[in-house]
N, C-alpha and C positions, 0 to 999 in steps of 0.2 A: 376629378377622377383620382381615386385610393392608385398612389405611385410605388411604394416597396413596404415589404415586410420591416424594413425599419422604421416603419413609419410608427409600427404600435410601440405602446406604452410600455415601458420595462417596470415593472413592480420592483424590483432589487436593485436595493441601493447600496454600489458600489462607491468607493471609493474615488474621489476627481483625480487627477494628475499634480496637483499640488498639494492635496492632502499624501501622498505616496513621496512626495519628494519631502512634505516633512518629517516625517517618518525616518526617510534617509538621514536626513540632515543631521536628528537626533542620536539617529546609529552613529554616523559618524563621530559625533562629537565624542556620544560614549566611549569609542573605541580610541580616539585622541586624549581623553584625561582618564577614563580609568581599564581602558585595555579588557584582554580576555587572559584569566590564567589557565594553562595546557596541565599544571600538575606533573608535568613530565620535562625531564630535564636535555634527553633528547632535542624536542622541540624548539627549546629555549636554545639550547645552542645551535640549530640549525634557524631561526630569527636572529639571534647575535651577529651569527657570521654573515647573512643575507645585509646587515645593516639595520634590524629591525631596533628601536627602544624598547626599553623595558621599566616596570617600575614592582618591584615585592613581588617579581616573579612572575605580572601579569604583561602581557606583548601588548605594548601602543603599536595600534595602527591606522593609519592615515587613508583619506580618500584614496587618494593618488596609487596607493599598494593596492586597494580595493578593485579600482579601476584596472589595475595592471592584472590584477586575477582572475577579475570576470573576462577579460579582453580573451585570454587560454580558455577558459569553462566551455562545454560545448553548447548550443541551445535545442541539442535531443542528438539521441544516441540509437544503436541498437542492440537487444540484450541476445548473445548467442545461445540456443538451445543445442543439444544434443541430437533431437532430430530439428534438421533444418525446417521442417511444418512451421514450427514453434518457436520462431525468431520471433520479438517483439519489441514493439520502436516505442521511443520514451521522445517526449518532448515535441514541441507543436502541436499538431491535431489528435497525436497518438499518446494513445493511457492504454498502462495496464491496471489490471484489477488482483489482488492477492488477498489471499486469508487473513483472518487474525494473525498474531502472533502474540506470545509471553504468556498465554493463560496458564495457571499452576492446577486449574480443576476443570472437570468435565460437567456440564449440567443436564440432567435428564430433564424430561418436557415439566414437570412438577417444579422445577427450581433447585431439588435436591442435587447437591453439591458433592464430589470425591474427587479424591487426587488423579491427574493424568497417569497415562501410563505410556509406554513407548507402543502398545497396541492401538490405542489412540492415537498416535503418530501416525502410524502406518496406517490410519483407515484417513488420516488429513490428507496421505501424500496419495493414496486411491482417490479422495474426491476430488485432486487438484487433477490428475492426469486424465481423468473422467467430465471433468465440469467443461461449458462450452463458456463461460462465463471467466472464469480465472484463469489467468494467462502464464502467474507462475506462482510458485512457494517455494518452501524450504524451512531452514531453521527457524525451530523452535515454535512453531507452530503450536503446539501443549510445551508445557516443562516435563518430560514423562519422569513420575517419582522413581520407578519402578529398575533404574540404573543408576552406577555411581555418578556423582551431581558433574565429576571434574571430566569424565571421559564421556558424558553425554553428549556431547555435539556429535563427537565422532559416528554414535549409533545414530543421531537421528539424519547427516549427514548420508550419511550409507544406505539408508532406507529409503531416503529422497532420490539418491544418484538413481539407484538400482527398481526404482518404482515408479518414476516419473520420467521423461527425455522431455519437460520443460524449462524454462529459464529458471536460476537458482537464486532465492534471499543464502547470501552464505553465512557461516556461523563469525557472531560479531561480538562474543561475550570479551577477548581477549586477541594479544597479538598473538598464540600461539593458536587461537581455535580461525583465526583468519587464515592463519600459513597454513595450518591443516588444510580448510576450505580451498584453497590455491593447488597445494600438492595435490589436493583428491581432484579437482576439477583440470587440473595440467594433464593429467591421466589419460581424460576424459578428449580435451581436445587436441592429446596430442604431443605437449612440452609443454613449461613453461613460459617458453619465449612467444608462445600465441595468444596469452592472457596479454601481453605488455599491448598490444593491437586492436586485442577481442573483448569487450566487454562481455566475462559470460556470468558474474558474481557479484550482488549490490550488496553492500556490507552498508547494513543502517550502523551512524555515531551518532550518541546519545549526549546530550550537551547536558551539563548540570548546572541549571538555574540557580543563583543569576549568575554571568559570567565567569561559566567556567567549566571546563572538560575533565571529565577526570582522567588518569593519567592513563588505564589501560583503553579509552573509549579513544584518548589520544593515537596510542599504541596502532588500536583498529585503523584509526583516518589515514595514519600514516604510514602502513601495512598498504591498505589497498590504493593509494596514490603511487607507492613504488610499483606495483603492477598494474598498473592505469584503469584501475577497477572501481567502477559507479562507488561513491558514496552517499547515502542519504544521511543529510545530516537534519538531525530533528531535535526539538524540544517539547517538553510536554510543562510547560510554565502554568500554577496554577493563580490566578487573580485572584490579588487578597492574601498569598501565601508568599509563595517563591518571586511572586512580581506583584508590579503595581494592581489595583481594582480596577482601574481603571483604562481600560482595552487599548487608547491610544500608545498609552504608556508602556504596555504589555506588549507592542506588536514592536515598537521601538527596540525594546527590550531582546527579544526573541530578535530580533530583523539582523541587531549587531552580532549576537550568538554565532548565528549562522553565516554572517559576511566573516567572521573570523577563523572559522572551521573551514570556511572555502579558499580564505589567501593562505592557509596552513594545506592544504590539499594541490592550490597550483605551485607553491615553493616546491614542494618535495617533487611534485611529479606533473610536469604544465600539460595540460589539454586533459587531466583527469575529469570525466564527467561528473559532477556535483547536481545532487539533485534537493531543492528546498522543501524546507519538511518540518510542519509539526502537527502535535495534537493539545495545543494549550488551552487550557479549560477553565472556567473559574471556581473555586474551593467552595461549598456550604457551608459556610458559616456555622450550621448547627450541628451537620458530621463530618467537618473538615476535610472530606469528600472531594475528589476534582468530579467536577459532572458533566462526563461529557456526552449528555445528549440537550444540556442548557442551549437555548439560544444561543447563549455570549459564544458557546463552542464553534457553531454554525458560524458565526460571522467573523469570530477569529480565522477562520480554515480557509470563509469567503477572501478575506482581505490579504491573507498570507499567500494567498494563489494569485491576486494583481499582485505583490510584492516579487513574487516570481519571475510573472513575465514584465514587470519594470527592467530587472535583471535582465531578462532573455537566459533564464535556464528553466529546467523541469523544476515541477513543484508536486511534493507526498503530504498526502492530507489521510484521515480519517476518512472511512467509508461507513459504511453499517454500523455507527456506533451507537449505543443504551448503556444508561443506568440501568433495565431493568432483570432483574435474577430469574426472567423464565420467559421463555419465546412468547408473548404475551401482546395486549393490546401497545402498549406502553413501546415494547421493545419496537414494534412496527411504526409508531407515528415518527420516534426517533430515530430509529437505522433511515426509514422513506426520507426526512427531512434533510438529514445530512447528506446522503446519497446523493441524494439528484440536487440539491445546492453542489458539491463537489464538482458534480459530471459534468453538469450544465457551464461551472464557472471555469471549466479549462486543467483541471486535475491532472496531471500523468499518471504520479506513483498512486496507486489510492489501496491502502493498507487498512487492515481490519474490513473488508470488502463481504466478506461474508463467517458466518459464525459468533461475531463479539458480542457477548453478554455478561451483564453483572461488572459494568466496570473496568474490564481487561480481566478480570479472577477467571474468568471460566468460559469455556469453548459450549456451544450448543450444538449437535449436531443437525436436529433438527433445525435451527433456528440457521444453519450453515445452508440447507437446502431454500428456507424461503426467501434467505437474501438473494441466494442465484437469481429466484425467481423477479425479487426488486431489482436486482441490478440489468435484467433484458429487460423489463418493463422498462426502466428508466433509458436506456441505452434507444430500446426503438424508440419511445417519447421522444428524444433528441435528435431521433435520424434525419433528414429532409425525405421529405414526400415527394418523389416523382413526379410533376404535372409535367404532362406532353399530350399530345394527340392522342398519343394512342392510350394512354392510361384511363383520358375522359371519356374514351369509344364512345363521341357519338354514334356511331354506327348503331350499336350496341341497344344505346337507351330508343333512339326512335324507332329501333324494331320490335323492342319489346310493347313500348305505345302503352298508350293509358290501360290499356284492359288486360294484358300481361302479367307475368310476374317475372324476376330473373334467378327463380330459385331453381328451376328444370332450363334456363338457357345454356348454350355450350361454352359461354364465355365466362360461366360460375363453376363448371365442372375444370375450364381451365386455369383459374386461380385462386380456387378458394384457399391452398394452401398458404399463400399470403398474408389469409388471416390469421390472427394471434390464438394460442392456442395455450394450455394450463395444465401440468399433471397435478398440484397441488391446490390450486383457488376453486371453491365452489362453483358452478356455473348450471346447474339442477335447479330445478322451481323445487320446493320445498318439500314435497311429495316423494320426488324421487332422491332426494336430499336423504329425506326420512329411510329408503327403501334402501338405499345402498351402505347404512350404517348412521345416520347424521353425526358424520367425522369432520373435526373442526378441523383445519391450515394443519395444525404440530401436527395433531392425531394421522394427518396422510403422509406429512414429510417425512414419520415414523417408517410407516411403509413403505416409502419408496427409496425412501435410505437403507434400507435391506435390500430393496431390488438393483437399487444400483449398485453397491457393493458386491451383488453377486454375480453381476454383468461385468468387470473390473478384468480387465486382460492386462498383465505386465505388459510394457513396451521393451521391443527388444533390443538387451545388451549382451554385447559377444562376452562369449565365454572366456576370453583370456584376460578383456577390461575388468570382468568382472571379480575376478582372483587375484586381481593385481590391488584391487579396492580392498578387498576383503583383506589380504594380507597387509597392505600399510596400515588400516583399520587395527589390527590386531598386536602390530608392532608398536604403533604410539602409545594404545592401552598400556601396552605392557610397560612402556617408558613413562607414560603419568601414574601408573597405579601400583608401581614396582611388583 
């Protein structure tokens, strides 16, 4: 007699438990003889004073410090939204899904490429407040060209606050565009002595392969550690380039990156949630390219998310990512592949979740609606099926009986809505395919990316938050831009 669903065959091959402890062992070692350097001198003197070694500026650090970090790190959190609806839990069972982020250009369905703009912005923070799929956004979602490059967070900060009431990515470019993100969000709930309690701001650090941070990425880690604010720390290592070719070596590599960015995160501020994070991908050889919709991406993303929960903390991986420069055959078999490896493998953060095309270069918008549509497919794929009594209704099947149908019974008219249903995928025999336009996937995302933006209701913000944003907005410009 067939005894449990764990009985079937797992096709994906993870990682064993000893393959994952060598990995550690590796990290650790790295981190015992050649350290991480912060680039920042802050840092170094707050490891000095802690008792940390050092060597040409890079911080040795030891299992035991490791141990002592994770021991504070929390193993999931929750991110505060503005409207309470839109509170969303990070770690264990629970993932959120976010947009791209960093693209410089926008790509129409053809591939043709133009610079963002902060209009574009504001139609990212419409589809995040509108999607039943994206749980939050924020910064920097496009680069928009179309404002000065030093005061831009501020604009796109401001348009997020005031256009979305969900959980915020805040701006992570600098310590100054973090404290910004802090002052505006303190606003919001309140003071700032509610952020030290509230995770309402995950401020992604960007590590610079191979070990080592740069100083204002530092700045960010240790910004939002003093106000005990999520850090994702990530690396985007490419094999062959920035790290070994070879993936053992790489994940090693990356593994230490990120235990050092986390004991740098519980020094300054113990029980900061730290969430593990990368996109490391291997280099093409012939356009020196990171690619990351290559297998090698897939399985790096797989094994840095058992790295995670080895750890017991949240892990941020790639969602919807392609090489390919236009919502195409190409962009779908690689967003689908990465996707549902991600979801299925235990993901929290999962970044680039819908939109990413060409690379990280450019936002699709089109191509932003059909990930939605991959990411519920994949989501219900994963959900568990109900079996019970009443689901199987016998009742049901032996009254309908062989000569039946259960297209007119009353137990179809009461849950047919259960079934899956599509504004974007074909599902027309080819006739009527033909009769209602024969519009390929882009060709309707087009259209229904106009209908949904023009359904788009702001969420409401009181009128005195709102002038109190606008005006610190206004005063910072005036102090970056003189």
């Amino acid at each position: 007699m067939y005894n449990s669903i764990t009985n079937l065959p797992d096709r994906m091959q993870g990682a064993s438990a000893a393959e994952l402890q060598l990995i550690h062992d590796a990290s650790i070692e790295i981190l015992q003889r050649e350290g991480v350097c912060f680039n920042n001198q802050d840092a170094l003197d707050i490891f000095v004073k802690r008792g940390y070694s050092h060597n040409n500026g890079s911080v040795l650090i030891s299992e035991k410090q490791v141990l002592e970090a994770l021991a504070t790190a929390p193993s999931s959190f929750t991110l505060h939204a503005r409207n309470h609806d839109h509170h969303v839990k990070v770690g264990g069972r629970d993932h959120v899904l976010l947009p791209t982020v960093g693209a410089p250009n926008v790509a129409d369905r053809s591939g043709e490429q133009r610079p963002a703009t902060l209009d574009d912005f504001r139609i990212c923070c419409d589809l995040v407040q509108t999607s039943d799929q994206l749980g939050m956004g924020g910064y920097l979602m496009v680069q928009p060209h179309d404002v000065p490059l030093k005061s831009a967070h501020l604009d796109m900060m401001l348009t997020y606050l005031t256009r979305s009431d969900k959980p915020i990515l805040g701006a992570f470019g600098s310590k100054e565009t973090a404290l910004d993100t802090f002052n505006m969000t303190g606003r919001i709930f309140g003071g700032m002595d509610y952020l030290l309690d509230h995770p309402v701001a995950a401020m992604i650090v960007n590590t610079l392969t191979p070990l080592q941070f740069a100083g204002e990425q530092t700045d960010v880690l240790m910004t939002a550690a003093r106000y005990r604010q999520p850090v994702v720390i990530s690396n985007m290592a490419l094999a062959g380039s920035s790290a070994p070719v070879q993936l053992p070596g790489l994940l090693a590599l990356i593994n230490a990156e990120i235990l050092a960015g986390l004991v740098l995160s519980q020094v300054v501020g113990p029980g900061t949630p730290v969430i593990y994070g990368t996109t490391s991908a291997p280099m093409d050889m012939k356009s020196t390219v990171g690619v990351v919709g290559a297998w090698e991406t897939v399985k790096i993303a797989a094994t840095a998310i058992q790295m995670s929960q080895f750890y017991d903390i949240p892990c941020r991986t790639g969602g919807a990512l392609t090489d390919a420069n236009a919502p195409d055959a190409q962009a779908a078999v690689e967003s689908s592949i990465m996707m549902s490896t991600v979801l299925r493998n235990g993901a929290h953060f999962i970044l680039h979740g819908c939109g990413q095309i060409s690379s990280f270069m450019a936002l699709s918008f089109e191509k932003w609606l059909i990930d939605e549509e991959l990411c519920s497919l994949v989501r219900n794929i994963l959900s568990p099926m109900r079996i019970t009594k009443d689901t199987i209704d016998l009742e049901t099947i032996c009254d309908v009986s062989a000569a039946g149908n259960f297209l007119s019974h009353p137990s179809t008219f009461k849950n047919f809505k259960q079934l899956s249903r599509s504004e974007l995928f074909n599902r027309n025999n080819v006739q009527r395919w033909r009769e209602s336009g024969a519009m390929d996937c882009t060709q309707a995302a087009s259209i229904n990316l106009e209908k949904r933006l023009n359904g788009y209701t702001p969420p409401h913000i009181d009128d005195g938050l709102k002038q109190d944003l606008d005006t610190y907005v206004t005063q910072r410009k005036s102090e970056i831009l003189g």
